[in-house]
N, C-alpha and C positions, 0 to 999 in steps of 0.2 A: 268624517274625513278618513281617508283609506291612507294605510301607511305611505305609501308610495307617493301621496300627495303631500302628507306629512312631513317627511323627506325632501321631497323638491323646494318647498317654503322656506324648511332649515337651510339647505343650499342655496338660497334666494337672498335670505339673508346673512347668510357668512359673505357671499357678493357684496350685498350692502346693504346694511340696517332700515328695514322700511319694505324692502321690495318682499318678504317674504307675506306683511301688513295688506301691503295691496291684493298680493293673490289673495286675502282670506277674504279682502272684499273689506278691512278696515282702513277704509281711507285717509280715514281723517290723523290713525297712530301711524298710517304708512307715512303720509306728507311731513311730519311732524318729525319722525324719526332721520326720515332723507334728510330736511333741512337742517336736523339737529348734527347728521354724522358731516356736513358740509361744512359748518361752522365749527365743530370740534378739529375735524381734517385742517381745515386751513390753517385755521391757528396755531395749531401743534406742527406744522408741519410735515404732517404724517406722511404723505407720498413722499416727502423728499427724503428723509429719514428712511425709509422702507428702498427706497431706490439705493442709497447712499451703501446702508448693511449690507441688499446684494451684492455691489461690487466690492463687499469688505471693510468700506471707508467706514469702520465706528466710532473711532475719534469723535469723527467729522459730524459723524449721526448725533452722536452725544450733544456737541457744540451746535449742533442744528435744532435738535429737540427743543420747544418749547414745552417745558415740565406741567407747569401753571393748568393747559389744555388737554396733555398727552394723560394727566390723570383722571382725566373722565373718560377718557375713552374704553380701556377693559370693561367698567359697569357698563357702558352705556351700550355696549357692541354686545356682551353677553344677554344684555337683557333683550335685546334686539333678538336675538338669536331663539331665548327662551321661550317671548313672546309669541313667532311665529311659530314653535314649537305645540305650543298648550293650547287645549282644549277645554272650553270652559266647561265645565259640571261633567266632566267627563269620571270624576272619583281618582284619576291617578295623583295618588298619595305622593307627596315630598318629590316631584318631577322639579321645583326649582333648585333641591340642594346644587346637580353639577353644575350649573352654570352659577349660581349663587358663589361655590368653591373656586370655578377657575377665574372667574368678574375679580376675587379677592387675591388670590394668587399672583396673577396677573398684572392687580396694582402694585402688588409689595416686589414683584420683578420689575416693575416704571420704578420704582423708590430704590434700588440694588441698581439699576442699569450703569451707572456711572462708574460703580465700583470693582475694583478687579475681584474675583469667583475663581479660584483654584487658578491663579495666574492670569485671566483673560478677564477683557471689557469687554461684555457681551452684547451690553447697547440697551437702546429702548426700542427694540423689535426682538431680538432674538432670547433676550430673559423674561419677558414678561412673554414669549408664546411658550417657552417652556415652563413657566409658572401656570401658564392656561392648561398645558396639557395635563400636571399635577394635579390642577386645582380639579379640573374634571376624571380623573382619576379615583382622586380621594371624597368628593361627592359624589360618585357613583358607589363607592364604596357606602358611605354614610348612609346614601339614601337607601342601601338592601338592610344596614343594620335596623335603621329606623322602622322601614317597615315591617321585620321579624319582631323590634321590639311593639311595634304597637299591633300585632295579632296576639302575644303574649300579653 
């Protein structure tokens, strides 16, 4: 798989979990994924919650969030992500730490969303995307230490 393909997947599935699955020709994790991000989406609320934060209303996102759902979403969307990322028996070492970091990140800003952060309620979209951008931050970081230390 050439980068450029590899790349479109990933954007495929940042779209929506699954659809990166199908381009590889994994059907049966692509189906599974979609039906899985459709039943976590509904539950949780997520498009309205995400609609709600754009126009500002977080409160309302907060009071709208169903929690119970909205916490499987970060793993389930990172893995999503990861999954159309990797290539099996390809050798690249530690590729799931940053998604692994920002999946975790991510939940622990759903688990803060409620709470004021330096004066502000940032919500259950806009803490946990800023947790995602950390988490993949600090896993990419992990993942160059990791493999300096295991060439040492």
């Amino acid at each position: 798989m050439t980068k450029s393909e590899q790349i479109e997947k990933v954007l495929w599935s940042i779209a929506l979990p699954g659809f990166g699955q199908l381009l590889k020709k994994h059907y049966l994790t692509g189906v599974i994924l979609i039906a899985a991000e459709l039943l976590i989406n509904v539950n949780a609320h997520l498009n309205e919650i995400i609609m709600l934060s754009f126009l500002g209303e977080i409160e309302e996102a907060v009071r709208t969030a169903n929690y119970q759902w909205l916490l499987f979403y970060p793993c389930f969307y990172m893995f999503g992500i990861w999954d159309a990322y990797r290539i099996p028996g390809s050798g690249r070492g530690f590729s799931f730490t940053a998604s692994v970091m920002a999946a975790y990140c991510a939940t622990v800003g759903v688990f803060y969303s409620k709470n004021r952060i330096f004066g502000v309620v940032w919500g259950p979209v806009w803490l946990p995307m800023i947790g995602c951008f950390v988490g993949l931050a600090a896993g990419l970081l992990l993942q160059q230490v990791l493999k300096r230390w295991r060439k040492s």
